[in-house]
C-alpha positions as CSV (number, residue, x, y, z in Angstrom):
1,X,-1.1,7.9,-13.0
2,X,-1.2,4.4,-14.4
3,X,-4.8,3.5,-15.5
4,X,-6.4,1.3,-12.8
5,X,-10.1,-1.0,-13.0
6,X,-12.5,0.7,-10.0
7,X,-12.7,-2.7,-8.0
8,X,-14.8,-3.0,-4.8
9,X,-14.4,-4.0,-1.2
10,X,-15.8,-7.4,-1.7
11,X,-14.2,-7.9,-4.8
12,X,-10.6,-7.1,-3.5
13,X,-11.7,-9.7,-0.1
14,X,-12.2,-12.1,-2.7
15,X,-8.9,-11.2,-4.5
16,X,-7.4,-11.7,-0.9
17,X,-9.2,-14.7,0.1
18,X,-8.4,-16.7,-3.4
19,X,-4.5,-15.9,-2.3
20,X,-4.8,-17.6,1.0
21,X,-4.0,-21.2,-0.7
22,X,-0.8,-20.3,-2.1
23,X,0.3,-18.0,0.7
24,X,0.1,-20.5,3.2
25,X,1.9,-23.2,1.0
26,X,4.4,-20.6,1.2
27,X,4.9,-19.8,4.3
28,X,7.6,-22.0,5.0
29,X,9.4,-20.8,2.8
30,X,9.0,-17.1,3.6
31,X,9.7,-18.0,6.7
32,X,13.3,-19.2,5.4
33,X,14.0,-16.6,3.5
34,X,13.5,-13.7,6.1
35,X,11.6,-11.5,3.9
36,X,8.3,-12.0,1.2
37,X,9.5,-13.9,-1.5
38,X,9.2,-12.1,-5.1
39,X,6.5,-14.0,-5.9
40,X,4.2,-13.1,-3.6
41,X,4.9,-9.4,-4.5
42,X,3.9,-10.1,-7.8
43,X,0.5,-11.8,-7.0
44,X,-0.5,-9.0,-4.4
45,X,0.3,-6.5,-6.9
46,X,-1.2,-8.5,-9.9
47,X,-4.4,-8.6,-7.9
48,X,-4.3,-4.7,-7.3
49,X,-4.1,-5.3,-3.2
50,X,-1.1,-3.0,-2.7
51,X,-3.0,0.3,-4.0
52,X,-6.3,-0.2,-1.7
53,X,-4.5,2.4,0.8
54,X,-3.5,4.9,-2.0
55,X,-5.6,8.5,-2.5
56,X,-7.9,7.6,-5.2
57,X,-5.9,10.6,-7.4
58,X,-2.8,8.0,-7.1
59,X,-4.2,5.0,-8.3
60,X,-6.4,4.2,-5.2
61,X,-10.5,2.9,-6.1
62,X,-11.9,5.4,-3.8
63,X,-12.1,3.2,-1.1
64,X,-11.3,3.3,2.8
65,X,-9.0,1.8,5.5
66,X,-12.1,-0.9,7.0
67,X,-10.8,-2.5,3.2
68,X,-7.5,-2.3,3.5
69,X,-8.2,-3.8,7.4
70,X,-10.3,-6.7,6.0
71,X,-7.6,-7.7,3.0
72,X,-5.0,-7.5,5.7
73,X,-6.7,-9.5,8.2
74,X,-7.4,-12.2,5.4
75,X,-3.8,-12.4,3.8
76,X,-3.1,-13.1,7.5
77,X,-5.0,-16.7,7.1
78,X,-2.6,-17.7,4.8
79,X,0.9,-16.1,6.0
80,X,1.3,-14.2,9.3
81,X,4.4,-12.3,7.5
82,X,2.9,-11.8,4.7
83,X,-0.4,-10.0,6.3
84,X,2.5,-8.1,8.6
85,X,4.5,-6.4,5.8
86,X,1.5,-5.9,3.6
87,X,-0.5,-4.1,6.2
88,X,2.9,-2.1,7.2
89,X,3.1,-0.9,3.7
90,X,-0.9,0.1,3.4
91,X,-0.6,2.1,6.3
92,X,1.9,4.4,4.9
93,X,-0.2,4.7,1.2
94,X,-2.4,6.4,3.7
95,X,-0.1,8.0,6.1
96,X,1.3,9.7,3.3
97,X,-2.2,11.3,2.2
98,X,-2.0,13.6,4.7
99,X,1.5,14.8,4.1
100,X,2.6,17.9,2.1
101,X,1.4,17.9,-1.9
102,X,5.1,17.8,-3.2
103,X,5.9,14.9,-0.9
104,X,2.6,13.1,-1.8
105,X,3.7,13.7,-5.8
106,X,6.9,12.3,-5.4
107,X,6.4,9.1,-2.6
108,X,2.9,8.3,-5.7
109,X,5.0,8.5,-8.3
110,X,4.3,5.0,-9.1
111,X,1.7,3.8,-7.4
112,X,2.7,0.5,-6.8
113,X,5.0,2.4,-4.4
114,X,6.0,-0.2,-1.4
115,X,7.6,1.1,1.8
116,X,9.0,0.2,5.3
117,X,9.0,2.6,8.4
118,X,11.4,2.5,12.2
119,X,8.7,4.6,14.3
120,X,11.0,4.6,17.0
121,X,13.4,8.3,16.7
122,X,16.8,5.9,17.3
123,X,18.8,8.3,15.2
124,X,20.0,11.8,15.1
125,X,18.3,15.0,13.4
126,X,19.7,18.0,13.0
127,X,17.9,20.9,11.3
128,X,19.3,22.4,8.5
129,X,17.9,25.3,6.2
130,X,15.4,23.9,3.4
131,X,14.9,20.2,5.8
132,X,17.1,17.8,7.8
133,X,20.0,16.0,8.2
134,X,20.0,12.6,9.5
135,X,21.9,9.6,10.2
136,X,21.9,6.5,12.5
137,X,20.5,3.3,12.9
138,X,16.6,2.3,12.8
139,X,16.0,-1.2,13.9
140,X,12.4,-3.0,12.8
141,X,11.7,-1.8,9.4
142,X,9.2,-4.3,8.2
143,X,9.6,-4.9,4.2
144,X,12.5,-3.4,3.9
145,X,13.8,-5.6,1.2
146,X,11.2,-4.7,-1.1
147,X,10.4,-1.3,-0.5
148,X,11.0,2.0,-2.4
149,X,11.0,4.2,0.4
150,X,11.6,4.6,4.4
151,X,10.1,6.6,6.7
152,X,12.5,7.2,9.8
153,X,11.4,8.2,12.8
154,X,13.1,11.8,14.3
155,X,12.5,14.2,16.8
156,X,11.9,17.5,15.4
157,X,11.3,20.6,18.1
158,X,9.9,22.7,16.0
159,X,7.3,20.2,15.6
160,X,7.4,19.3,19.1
161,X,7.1,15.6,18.8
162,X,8.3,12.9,16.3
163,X,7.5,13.1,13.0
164,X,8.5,10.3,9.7
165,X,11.0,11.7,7.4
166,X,10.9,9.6,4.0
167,X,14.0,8.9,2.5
168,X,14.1,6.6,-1.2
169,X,15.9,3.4,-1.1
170,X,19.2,4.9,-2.4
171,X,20.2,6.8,0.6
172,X,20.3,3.9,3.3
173,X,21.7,0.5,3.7
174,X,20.4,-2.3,4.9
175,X,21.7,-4.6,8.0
176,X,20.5,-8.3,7.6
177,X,20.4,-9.0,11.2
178,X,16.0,-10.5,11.5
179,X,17.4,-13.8,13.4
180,X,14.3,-14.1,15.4
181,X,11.8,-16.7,16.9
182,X,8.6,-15.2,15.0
183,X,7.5,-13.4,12.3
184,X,10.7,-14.2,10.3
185,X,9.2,-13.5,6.8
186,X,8.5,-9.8,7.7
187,X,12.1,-9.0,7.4
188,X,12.5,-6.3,9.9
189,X,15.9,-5.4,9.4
190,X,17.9,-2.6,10.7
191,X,18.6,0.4,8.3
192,X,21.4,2.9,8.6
193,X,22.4,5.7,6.7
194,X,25.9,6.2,7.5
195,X,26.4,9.6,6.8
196,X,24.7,12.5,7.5
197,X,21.8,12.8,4.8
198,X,19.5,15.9,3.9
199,X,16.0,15.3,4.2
200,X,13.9,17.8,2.5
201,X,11.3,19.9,4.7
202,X,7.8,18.7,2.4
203,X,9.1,15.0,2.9
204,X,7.7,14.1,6.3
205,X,4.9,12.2,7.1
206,X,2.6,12.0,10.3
207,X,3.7,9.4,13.0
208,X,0.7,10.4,15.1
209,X,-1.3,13.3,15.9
210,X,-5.6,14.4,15.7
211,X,-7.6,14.4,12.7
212,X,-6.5,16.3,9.1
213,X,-9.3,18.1,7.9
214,X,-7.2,19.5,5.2
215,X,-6.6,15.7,4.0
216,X,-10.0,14.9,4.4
217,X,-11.2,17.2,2.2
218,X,-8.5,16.7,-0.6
219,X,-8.9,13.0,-0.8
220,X,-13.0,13.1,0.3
221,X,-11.4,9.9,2.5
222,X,-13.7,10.0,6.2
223,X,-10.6,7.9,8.1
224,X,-8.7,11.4,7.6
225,X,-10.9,12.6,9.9
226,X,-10.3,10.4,12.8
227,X,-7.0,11.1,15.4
228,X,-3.8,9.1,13.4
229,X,-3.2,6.6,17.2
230,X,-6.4,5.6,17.1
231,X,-6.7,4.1,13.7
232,X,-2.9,3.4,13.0
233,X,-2.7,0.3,15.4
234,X,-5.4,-1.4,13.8
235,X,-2.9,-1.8,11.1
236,X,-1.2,-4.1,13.3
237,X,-3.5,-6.0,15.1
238,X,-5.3,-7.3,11.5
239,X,-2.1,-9.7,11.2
240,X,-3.1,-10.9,14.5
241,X,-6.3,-11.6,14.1
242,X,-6.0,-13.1,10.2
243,X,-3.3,-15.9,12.1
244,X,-5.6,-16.3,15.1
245,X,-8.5,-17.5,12.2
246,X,-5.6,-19.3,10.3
247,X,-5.0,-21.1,13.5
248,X,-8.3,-22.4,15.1
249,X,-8.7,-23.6,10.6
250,X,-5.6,-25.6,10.8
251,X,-6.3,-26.8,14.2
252,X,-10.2,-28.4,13.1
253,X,-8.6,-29.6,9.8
254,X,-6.1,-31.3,11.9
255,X,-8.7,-32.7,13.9
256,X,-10.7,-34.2,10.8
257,X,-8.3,-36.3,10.1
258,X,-5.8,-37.5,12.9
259,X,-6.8,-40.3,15.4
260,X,-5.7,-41.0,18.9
261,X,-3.7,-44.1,20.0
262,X,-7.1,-46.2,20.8
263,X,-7.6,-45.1,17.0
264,X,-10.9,-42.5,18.1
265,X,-10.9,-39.7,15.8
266,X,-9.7,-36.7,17.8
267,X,-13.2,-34.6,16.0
268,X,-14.8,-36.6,18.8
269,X,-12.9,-35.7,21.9
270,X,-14.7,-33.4,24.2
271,X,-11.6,-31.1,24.5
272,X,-10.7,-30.5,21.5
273,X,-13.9,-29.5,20.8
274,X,-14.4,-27.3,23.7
275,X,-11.0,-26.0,22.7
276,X,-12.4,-25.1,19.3
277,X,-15.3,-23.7,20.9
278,X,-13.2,-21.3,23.0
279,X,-10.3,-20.3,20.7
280,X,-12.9,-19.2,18.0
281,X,-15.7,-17.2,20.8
282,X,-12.1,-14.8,20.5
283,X,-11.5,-14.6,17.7
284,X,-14.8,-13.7,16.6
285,X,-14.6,-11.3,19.7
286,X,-11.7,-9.8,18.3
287,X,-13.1,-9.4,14.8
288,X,-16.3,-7.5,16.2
289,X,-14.2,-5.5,18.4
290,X,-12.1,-4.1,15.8
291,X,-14.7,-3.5,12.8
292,X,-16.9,-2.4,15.3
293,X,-13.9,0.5,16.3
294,X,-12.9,1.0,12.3
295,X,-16.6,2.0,11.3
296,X,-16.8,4.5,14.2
297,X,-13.6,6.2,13.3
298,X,-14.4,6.6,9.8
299,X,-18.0,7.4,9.9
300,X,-17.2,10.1,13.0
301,X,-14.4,11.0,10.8
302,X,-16.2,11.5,7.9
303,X,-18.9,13.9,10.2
304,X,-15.8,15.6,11.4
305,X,-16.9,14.9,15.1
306,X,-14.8,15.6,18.0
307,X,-13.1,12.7,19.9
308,X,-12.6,13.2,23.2
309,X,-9.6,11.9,25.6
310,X,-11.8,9.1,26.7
311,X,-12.6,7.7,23.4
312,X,-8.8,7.8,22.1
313,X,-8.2,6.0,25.3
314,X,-10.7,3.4,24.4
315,X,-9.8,3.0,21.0
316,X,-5.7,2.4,22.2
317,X,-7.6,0.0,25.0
318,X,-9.7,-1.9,22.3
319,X,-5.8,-2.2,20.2
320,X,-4.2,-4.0,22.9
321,X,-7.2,-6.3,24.3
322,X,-8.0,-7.4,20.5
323,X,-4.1,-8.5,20.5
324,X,-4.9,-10.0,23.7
325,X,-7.8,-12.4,22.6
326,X,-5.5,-13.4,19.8
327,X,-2.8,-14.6,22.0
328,X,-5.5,-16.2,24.0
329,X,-6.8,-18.0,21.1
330,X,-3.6,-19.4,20.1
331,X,-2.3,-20.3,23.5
332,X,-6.1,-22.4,23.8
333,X,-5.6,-24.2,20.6
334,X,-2.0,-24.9,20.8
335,X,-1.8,-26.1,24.7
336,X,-3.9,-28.8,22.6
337,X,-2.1,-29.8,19.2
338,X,0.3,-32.5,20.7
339,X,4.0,-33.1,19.6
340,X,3.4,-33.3,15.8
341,X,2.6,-29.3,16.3
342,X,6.1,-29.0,16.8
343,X,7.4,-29.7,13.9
344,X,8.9,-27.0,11.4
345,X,6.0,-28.1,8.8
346,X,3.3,-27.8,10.8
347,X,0.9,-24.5,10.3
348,X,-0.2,-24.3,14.2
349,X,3.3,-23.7,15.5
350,X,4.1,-21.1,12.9
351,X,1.1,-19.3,14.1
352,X,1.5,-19.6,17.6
353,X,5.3,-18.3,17.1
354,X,4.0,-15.1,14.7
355,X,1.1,-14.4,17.2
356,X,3.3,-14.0,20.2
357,X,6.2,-12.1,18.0
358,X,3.4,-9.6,16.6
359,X,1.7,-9.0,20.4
360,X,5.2,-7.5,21.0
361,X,4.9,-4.4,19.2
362,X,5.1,-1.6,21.4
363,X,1.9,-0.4,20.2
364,X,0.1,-3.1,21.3
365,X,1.4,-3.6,24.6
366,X,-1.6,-4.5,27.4
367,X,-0.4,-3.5,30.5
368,X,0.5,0.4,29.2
369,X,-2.8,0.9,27.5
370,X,-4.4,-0.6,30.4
371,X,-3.2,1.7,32.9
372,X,-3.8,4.9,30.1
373,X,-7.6,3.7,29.8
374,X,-8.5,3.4,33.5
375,X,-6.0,6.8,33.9
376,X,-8.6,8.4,31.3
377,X,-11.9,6.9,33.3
378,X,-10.5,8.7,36.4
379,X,-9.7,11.6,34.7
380,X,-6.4,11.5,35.8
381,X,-3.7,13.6,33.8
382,X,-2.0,11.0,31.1
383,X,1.4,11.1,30.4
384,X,2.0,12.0,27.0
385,X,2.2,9.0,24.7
386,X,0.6,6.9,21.5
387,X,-3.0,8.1,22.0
């Protein structure tokens, strides 16, 4: 492993924070190119951001997921697709902790290691003797373009249930079809592997599922010990709630400055500052919410508690209402910005379009986790699903 400086959670917020500047001039741009621009990859790795996730033994500082959340959540300030494919990435540095020993050695190999997933099992998997053959496409892999790895989803029997097979960048292509309305930086391209390719059976990785003592233990990491759905999400809403703040910033900067038609300054208008008012009770809601959940889930996991069906419902309920009060936020402070919002250059539109694009995910969808939390209070059966 490469020597690394032991750095700590507020340093690496700091390290995060100081980015915010130069990722938001960039956004733009990013947003051009359809993927993170190279230079962006650089700073986040110069700064040491990308190994936060990683096993302390592979280059990690010891540290646990409520840092990677909070470095997530703050790249999101500056560049909603930026905070997207970073936290995509982080999440499989830890994912990848709890897989088999060989597959850890080989994915850590350097631990700079950057990689995309497709949850979804949209391909075909045949078992073979020693792994798997796959091939097919996997649309939505966030990063692709940058990363060394992919984790594809497959349904595999013997495992009942869907598990992440990790494939390195030289056995798929990539289809450059992310023509989209929002988050057009993350890149989420299609992969394909064309023809049938073995997968060897240590390489898989955890797409859901309870808590891994076994990891725990190795890696002395307390979010091992906490069930995979109700931590994994969080991954995703910290992009959310990093553009939400990024939002309700350049909305009250705005303000400072512009001036109605009669020439009032706009800081002075009741409504946009009950607006401000309003968009930001949210998004601090949405920031307690979620730290509130993290801590729980790594302190219980750290006790090795149990968690019931109840709290894994509420934890999938507190995913999807957190992406809620983000879209609430932006909507409130958007419904307000006027015309000149509109305009390619302006940072408020470029939220509101990455806010909505990201509330999309499947993972965060309200109406579902709804209907499985208030299933769970009635102690109804729940149909199998991402809790």
């Amino acid at each position: 492993m490469a020597t690394r400086t032991a750095l700590t959670k507020q340093e690496l917020i700091e390290r995060a924070e100081a980015l915010v500047p130069t990722l938001a001039a960039r956004a733009r741009q990013t947003e051009d190119a359809r993927r993170l621009l190279p230079e962006t990859v650089e700073d986040i790795l110069a700064a040491g951001l990308n190994r936060i996730a990683n096993p302390e033994r592979y280059g990690g500082y010891g540290l646990d997921y409520d840092t990677v959340w909070e470095v997530g959540r703050t790249l999101g300030r500056g560049c909603g697709s930026t905070a997207w494919v970073y936290m995509v990435a982080q999440i499989h540095n830890w994912q990848v902790g709890a897989s088999p020993e060989q597959a850890q050695e080989e994915y850590y190999a350097s631990p700079d290691v950057w990689s995309s997933s497709a949850f979804a099992p949209t391909g075909t998997c045949e078992r073979v003797d020693g792994g798997w053959l796959i091939h097919g496409r996997w649309p939505f892999s966030s990063g692709v373009d940058l990363s060394d790895w992919a984790l594809f989803g497959a349904f595999v029997p013997e495992r009942h249930g869907v598990l992440l097979l990790m494939v390195p960048r030289s056995d798929y292509e990539i289809e450059d079809d992310w023509y989209v309305s929002g988050l057009r930086g993350t890149g989420s391209k299609t992969v394909l592997v064309e023809q049938p390719t073995f997968v060897p059976e240590h390489r898989w990785v955890l797409a859901s599922g309870g808590p891994q003592p076994a990891a725990r233990e190795a890696h002395d990491r307390p979010s091992y010990g906490a069930p995979f759905m109700s931590l994994l999400p969080f991954t995703l809403v910290a992009p959310l709630v990093g553009m939400a703040e990024g939002m309700v910033e350049a909305f009250v900067d705005r303000g400072r400055t512009r001036r109605t038609m009669t020439g009032q300054p706009q800081a002075e208008l009741v409504a946009q500052q009950l607006r401000v008012a309003e968009a930001s009770a949210r998004v601090d809601a949405a920031i307690k919410i979620a730290r509130a959940d993290i801590a729980e889930l790594i302190e219980r996991g750290g006790r090795g508690d149990e968690f019931t069906v109840e709290d894994r419902a509420r934890f999938r309920r507190d995913h999807g209402f957190v992406a809620r009060l983000c879209v609430e936020a932006a909507n409130v402070v958007f419904d307000a910005s006027g015309g000149n919002a509109l305009y390619d250059s302006s940072a408020i539109q470029r939220f509101h379009r990455d806010i909505h694009a990201g509330s999309h995910q499947v993972a965060l969808g309200w109406d579902a986790i709804a209907e499985l939390y208030g299933r769970a209070r009635f102690g109804l059966e729940l149909a199998p699903g991402m809790w």
